[in-house]
C-alpha positions in Angstrom: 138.8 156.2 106.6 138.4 157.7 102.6 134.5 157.6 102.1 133.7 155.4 99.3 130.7 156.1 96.9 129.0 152.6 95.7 126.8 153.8 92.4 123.7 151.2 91.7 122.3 151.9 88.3 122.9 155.4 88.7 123.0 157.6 85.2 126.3 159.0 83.9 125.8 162.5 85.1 125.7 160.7 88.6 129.2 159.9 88.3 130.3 163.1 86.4 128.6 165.2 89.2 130.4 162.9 91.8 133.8 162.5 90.3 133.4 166.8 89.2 131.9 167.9 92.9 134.0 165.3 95.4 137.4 164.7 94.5 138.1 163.1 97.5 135.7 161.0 97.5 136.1 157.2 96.3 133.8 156.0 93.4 133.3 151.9 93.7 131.8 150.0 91.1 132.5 146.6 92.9 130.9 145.4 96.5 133.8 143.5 97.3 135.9 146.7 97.9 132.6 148.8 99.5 133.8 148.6 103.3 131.3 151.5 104.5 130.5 154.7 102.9 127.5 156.1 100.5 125.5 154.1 98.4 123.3 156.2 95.9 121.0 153.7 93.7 119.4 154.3 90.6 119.1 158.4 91.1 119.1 160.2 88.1 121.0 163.8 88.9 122.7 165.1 92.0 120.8 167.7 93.3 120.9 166.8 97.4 123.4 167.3 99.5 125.9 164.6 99.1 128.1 165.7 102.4 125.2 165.4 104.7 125.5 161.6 104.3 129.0 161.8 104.4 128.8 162.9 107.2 126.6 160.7 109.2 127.7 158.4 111.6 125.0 155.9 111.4 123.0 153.9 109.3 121.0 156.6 107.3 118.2 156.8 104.4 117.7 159.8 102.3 114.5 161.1 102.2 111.7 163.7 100.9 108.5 164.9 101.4 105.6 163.7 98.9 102.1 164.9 98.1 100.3 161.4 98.9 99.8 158.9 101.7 101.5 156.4 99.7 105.4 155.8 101.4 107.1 156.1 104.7 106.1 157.5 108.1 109.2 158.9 111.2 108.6 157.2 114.6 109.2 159.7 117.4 113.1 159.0 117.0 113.3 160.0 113.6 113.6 156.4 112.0 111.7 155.3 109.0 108.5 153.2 109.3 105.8 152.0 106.9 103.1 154.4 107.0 99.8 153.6 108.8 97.0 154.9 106.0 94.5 154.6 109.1 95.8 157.7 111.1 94.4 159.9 107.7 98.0 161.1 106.4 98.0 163.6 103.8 101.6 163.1 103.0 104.3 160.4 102.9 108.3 160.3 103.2 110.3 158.4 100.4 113.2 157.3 99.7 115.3 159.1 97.0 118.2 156.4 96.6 120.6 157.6 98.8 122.1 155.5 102.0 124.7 155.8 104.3 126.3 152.3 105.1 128.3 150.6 107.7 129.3 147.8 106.4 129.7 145.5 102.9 127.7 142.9 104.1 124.2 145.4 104.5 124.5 146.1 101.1 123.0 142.8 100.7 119.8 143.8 102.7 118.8 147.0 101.4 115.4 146.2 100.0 114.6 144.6 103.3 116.0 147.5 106.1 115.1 150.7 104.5 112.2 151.2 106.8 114.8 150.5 109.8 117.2 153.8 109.3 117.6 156.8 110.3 116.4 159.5 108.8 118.3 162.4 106.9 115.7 165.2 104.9 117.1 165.7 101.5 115.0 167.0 98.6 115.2 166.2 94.8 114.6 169.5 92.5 114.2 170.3 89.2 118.1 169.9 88.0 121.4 169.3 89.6 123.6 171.6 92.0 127.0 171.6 92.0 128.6 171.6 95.0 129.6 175.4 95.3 125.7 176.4 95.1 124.7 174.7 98.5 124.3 177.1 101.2 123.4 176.8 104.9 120.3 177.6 106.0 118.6 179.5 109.1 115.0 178.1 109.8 112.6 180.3 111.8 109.6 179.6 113.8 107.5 182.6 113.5 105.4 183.8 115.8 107.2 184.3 119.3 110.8 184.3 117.1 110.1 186.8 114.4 106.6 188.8 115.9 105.3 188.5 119.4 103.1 185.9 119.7 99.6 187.2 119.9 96.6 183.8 118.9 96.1 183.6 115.7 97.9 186.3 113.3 96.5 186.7 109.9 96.5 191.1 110.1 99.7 192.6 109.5 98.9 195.4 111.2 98.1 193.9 114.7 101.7 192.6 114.6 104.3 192.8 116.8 107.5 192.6 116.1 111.3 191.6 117.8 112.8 194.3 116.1 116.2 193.1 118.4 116.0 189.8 116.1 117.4 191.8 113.0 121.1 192.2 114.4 121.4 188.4 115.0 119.9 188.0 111.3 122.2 190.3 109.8 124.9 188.0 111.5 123.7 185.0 110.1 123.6 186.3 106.4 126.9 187.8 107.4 128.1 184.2 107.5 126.5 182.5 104.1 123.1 181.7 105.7 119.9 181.7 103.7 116.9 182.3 106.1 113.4 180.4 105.5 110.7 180.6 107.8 108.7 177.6 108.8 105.3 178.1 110.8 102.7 176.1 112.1 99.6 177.4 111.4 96.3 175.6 112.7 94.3 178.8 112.6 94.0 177.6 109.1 93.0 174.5 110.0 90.6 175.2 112.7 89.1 177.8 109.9 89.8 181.3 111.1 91.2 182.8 108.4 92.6 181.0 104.9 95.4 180.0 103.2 95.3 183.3 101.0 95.5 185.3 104.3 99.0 183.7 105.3 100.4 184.0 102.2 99.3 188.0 102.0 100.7 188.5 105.4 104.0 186.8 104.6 104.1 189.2 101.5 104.3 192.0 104.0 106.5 190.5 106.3 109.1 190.1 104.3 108.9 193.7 102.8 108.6 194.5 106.6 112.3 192.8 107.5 113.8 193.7 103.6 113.1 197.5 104.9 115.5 196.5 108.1 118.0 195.2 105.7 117.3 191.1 106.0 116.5 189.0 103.1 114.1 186.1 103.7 114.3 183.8 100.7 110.9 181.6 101.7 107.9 181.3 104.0 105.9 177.9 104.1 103.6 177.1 106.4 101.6 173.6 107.7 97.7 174.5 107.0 96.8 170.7 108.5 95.6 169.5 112.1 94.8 166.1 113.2 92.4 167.0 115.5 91.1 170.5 115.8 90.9 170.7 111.6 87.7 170.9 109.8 86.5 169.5 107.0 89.4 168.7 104.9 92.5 169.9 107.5 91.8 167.5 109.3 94.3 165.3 108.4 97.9 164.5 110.1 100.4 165.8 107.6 104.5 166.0 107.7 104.6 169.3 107.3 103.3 170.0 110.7 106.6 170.6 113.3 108.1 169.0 114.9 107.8 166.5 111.3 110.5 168.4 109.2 108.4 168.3 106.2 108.5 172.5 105.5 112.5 171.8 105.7 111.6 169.4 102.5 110.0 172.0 101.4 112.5 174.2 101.0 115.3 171.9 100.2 113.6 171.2 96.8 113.5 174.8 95.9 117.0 175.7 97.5 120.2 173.9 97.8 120.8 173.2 101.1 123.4 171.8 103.8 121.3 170.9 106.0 124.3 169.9 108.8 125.5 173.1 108.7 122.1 174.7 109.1 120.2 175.9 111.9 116.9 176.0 113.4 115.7 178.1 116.0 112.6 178.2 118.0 110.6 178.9 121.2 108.8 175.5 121.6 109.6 171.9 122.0 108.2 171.5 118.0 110.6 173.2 116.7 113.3 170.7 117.7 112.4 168.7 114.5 113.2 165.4 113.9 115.8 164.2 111.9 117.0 167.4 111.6 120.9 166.8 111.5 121.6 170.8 112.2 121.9 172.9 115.1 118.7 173.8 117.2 118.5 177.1 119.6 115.3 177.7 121.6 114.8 180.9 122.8 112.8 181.6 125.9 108.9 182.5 126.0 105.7 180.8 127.8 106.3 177.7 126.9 108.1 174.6 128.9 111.1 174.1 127.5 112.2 171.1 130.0 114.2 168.7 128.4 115.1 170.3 125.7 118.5 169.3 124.4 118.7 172.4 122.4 120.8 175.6 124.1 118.2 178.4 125.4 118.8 181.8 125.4 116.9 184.5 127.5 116.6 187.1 124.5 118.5 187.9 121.2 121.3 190.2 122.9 122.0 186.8 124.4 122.2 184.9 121.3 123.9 187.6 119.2 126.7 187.7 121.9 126.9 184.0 121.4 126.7 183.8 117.9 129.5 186.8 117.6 132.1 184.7 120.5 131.5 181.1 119.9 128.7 180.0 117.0 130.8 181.4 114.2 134.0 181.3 115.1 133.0 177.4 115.8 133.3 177.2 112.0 136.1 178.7 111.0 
């Protein structure tokens, strides 16, 4: 069935960005013909990834990460519920105007299901993306993916590295990915070292893996824990895995496909929710039982993988 694109007091550029970007896509202008598709209401520019809802099966709410408890929280399945202010968020999801429909007749309920769908991260930036400027993405945990993981790293020097990690890497910027790192770090939170120390010691790594010939476009980091923070990091925030809130992050800074994109990991966290991409886990000390993401023993593993099957999965 032709996807159908229902526009709700969307501006002009909308359309032209629509009509411009997805040919084959149908603009409606009239419920009666709307028989399942996309509905984008009152959204300004076009700067998320319009194909991700397209390509949801499900009922499905766009959504961002914002800097206030005011908005939206994700149950444990990834579905949209109003935010309980009580548990001490420091963040919020919202919507950004953007559905994925089933049917004509739910039109006629959006202001009372929004908090009932699915979830699908999006971002909204500072101007519009055409279609050719989306890229997929590679998202890495950090320590036990990129370094060995030793407690908690703030010294550059007492890093260890998986220098093996660099070949899979090059494979993945081979094939059009942009790689972001996204790390939990409570150290911050529990008050062993700051902010500032992350942020230098990010500096370095990415020198460190530019030297080995890999580009890392971004590091972000979750600074928040609900219980073991002090102070003022004491706090629950979306940004902390397995919330998808650093994959926000990035997506307003970078156009992103986020179906296309991968995530991979060496904890159950870092299977985030409503995370529509591809998750790999790779195997350290922690239980990985039930994981419906594919484990792999080491990288020679998953670069053999990634060389016979991942890719060639997408041509």
């Amino acid at each position: 069935m032709t996807t159908k694109i229902f526009l709700i007091n969307c501006s002009s550029s909308v359309r032209k960005a629509v009509e411009l970007n997805y040919p084959e896509l149908v603009l409606c202008d009239d419920s009666s013909s709307f028989d399942g598709g996309v509905v984008l209401e009152s959204i300004d520019r076009l700067d998320f990834d319009l194909e991700a809802l397209v390509a949801t099966n499900q009922n499905t709410s766009l959504v961002e990460l914002q800097n206030n408890d005011k908005g939206f929280a994700l149950d444990k399945m990834g579905k949209l519920t109003s935010l309980d202010s009580q548990k001490l968020y420091v963040d919020s999801f919202y919507h950004i105007g953007a559905y994925r429909l089933m049917d004509r007749d739910s039109l006629t309920h959006l202001k009372d299901v929004k908090d009932t769908f699915s979830a699908l991260i999006g971002a909204t930036g500072s101007r519009e993306f055409s279609r050719s400027e989306f890229k997929k993405a590679l998202f890495l945990d950090r320590d036990g993916i990129l370094n060995h993981d030793g407690g908690y790293l703030f010294e550059f020097e007492k890093m260890s590295f998986y220098d093996e990690i660099t070949e899979s890497l090059k494979l993945f910027k081979a094939h059009g990915y942009d790689i972001f790192v996204i790390t939990n770090q409570s150290g911050i939170a529990r008050g062993y070292y700051t902010e500032d120390d992350v942020r230098e010691l990010h500096k370095k790594m990415r020198a460190h893996f530019e030297k080995l010939g890999v580009v890392i476009s971004a590091f972000y980091h979750s600074c928040h824990h609900p219980e073991k923070g002090v102070e003022n990091y004491k706090a629950n925030s979306f940004t902390r895995k397995p919330y998808p809130g650093m994959v926000s992050m990035a997506m307003r800074e970078f156009p992103i496909t986020l179906v296309d994109s991968v995530m991979i990991g060496d904890k159950k966290s870092d299977q985030l929710m409503a995370f529509p991409g591809t998750t790999f886990h790779m195997k350290r000390q922690y239980d990985l039982s039930n994981s419906s993401a594919q484990i792999f023993e080491n990288y020679e593993e998953l670069k053999m993988f990634l060389a016979s099957k991942f890719f060639k999965g997408q041509n």
